[in-house]
C-alpha positions in Angstrom: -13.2 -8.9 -1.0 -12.5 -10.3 2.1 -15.9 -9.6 4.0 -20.1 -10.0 3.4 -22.3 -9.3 5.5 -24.6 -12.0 6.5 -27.6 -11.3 9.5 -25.8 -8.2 10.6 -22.3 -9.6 11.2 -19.1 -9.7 8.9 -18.5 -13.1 7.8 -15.2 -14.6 5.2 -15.5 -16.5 2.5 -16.9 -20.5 2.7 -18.0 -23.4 0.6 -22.0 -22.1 0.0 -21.8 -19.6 2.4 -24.1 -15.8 1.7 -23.6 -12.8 2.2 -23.9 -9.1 0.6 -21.9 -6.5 -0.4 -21.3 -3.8 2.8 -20.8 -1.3 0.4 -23.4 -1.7 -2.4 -25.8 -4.3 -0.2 -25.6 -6.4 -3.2 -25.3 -10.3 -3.0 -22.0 -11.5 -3.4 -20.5 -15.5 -4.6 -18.2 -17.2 -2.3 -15.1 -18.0 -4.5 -13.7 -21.2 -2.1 -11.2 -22.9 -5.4 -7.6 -24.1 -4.9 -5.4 -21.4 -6.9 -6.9 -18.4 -5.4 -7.4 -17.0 -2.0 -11.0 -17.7 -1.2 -13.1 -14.7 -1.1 -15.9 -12.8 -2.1 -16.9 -11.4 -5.5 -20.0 -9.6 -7.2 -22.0 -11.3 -9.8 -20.5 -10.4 -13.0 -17.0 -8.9 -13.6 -17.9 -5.4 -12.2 -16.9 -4.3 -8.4 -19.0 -1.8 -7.4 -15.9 0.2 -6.3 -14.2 0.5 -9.7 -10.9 1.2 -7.6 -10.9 -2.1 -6.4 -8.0 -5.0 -7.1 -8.1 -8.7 -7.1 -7.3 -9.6 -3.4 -3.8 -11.7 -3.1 -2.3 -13.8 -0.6 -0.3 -10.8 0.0 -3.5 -8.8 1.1 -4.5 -10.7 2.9 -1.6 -11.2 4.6 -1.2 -7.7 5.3 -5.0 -7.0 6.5 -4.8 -9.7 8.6 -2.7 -7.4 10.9 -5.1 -5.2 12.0 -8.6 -5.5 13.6 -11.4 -6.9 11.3 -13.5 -4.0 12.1 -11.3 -2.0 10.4 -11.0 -3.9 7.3 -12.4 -2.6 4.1 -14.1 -0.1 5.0 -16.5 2.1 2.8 -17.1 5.5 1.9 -18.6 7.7 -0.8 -17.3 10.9 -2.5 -18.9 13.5 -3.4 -20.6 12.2 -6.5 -21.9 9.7 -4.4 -19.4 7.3 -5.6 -18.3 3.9 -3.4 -15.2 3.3 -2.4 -13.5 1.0 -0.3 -10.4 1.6 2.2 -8.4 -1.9 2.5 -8.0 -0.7 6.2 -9.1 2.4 8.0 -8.1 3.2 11.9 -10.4 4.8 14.1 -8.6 7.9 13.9 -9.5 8.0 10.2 -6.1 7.0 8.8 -6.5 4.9 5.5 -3.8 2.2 4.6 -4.3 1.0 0.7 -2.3 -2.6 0.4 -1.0 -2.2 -3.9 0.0 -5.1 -5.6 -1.0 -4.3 -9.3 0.3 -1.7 -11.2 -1.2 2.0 -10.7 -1.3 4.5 -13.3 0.4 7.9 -11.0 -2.8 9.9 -12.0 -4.8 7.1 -10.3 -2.7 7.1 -7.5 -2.7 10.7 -7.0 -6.6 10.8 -7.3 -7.4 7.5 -4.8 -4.4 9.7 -2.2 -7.0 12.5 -2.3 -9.8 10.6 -1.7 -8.7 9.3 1.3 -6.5 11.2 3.0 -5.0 10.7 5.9 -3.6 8.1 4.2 -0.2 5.8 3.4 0.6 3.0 0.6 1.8 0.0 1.3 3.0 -1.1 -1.9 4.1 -5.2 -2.9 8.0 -4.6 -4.3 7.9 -8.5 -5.8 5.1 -8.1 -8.3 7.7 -7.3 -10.8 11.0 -9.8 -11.2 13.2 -7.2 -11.8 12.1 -4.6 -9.3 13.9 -5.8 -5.8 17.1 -6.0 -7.9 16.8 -2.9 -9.7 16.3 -0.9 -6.5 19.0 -2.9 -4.9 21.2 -1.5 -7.3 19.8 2.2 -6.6 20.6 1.8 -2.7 24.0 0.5 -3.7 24.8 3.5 -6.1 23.0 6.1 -3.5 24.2 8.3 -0.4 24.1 7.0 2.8 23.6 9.7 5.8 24.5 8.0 9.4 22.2 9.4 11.7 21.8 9.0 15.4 18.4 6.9 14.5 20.1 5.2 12.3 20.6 5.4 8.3 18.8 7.5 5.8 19.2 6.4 1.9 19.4 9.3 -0.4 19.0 7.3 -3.8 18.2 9.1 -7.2 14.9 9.3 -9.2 15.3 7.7 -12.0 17.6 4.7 -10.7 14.6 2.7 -9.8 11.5 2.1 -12.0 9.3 1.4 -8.8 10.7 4.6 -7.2 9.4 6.7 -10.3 6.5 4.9 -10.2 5.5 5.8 -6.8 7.0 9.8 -6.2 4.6 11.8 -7.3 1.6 10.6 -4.4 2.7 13.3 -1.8 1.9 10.9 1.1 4.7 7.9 2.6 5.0 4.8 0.6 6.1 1.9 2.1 7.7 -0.8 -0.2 7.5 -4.5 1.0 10.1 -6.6 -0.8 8.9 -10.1 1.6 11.3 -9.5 4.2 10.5 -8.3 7.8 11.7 -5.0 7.1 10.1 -1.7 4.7 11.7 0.6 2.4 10.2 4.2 3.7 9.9 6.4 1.4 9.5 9.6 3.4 11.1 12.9 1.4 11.3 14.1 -1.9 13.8 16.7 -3.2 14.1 17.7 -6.7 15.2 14.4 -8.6 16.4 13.2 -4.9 14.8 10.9 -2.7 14.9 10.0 0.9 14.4 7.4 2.6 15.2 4.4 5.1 14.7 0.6 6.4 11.9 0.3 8.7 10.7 -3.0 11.1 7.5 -4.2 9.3 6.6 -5.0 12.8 6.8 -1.7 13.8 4.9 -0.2 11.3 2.6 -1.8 11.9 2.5 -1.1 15.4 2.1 2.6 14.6 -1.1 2.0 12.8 -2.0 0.2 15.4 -1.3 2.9 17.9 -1.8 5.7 16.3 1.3 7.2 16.7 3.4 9.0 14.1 6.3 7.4 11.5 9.6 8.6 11.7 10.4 11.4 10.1 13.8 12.9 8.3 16.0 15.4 8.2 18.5 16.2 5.6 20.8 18.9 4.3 21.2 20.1 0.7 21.5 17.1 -1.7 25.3 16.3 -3.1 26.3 18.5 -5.9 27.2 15.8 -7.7 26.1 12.0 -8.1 27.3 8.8 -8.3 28.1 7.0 -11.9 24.7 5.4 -12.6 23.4 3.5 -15.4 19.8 4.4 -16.5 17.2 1.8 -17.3 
């Protein structure tokens, strides 16, 4: 956790600083060591938002884009249950930030609980990931457009792709590089997508304003010679 709240103002993370919880009002340790970002954590092993995931470099990295105000940001369901959005616009759009790995039912449940809402998701937690979906844009379709080109790569060519499907919002997949793979269409076992500025993005979070869509015609009847994993 990135936040506490101390006296009635959002504070990070320091050597023998305090704070509590903004969800659960609980006190929370300062965890200021040298192989972790520094950050906040409840007494004990248990979040009080059971959704919650170790906060990364990467996380951070990606929260640090947007306006601390809007930066995990809590809410309960209908069984009264906490749980925190790592960002959440003033328009009510939630971004989740996914580094570890999600079970799809989990995925599908958190989707629901927040919607509006996209996934970022960290394409480097795995080694063989990048290069496995590499190899699924090199085996794929590619559809010139007049805003440039849309990837039509297959299902089970990519273990992250699989993964990640089944959500029914976009999923944006950040392999370290200034640019996204957007997920944005599903058609039976076909997928569609395209390379997106990071920058941009995020300026549409930002902003407010819509991601590029996609539109496509019937899939190929027939694929390209793939190798499954």
């Amino acid at each position: 956790m990135r936040f506490a709240i101390n006296d009635g103002q959002r504070i990070e993370a320091t050597p023998r600083a305090t704070g509590r919880c903004p969800g659960c009002n609980a006190e929370l340790i300062a965890k200021c060591g040298t192989k972790k970002v520094w950050h906040w954590a409840h007494k004990g092993l248990r979040h009080c938002d059971h959704w919650w995931e170790n906060e990364t470099q990467w996380h951070r990295d990606w929260k640090s884009h947007f306006p601390v105000d809007w930066q995990e940001i809590a809410a309960r369901d209908e069984h009264g249950e906490l749980h925190i959005a790592d960002v959440k616009t003033p328009k009510g759009l939630a971004v989740e930030f996914q580094h570890s790995y999600l079970r799809s039912d989990e995925a599908r449940k958190r989707t629901r609980f927040h919607q509006p809402m996209f996934w970022i998701v960290d394409g480097l937690r795995r080694k063989t990931d990048h290069s496995q979906f590499l190899r699924a844009l090199a085996d794929g379709f590619k559809h010139p457009t007049k805003d440039g080109l849309v990837h039509q790569l297959w299902i089970h060519d990519s273990r992250l792709l699989k993964e990640w499907v089944h959500v029914g919002v976009i999923v944006a997949f950040d392999f370290g590089e200034d640019t996204l793979w957007v997920l944005r269409r599903i058609k039976n076992d076909w997928i569609y997508g395209f390379m997106y500025p990071k920058s941009k993005l995020v300026g549409h979070i930002l902003e407010g304003t819509a991601i590029p869509d996609i539109l496509f015609g019937e899939p190929a009847r027939s694929r390209p010679c793939r190798a499954r994993f």
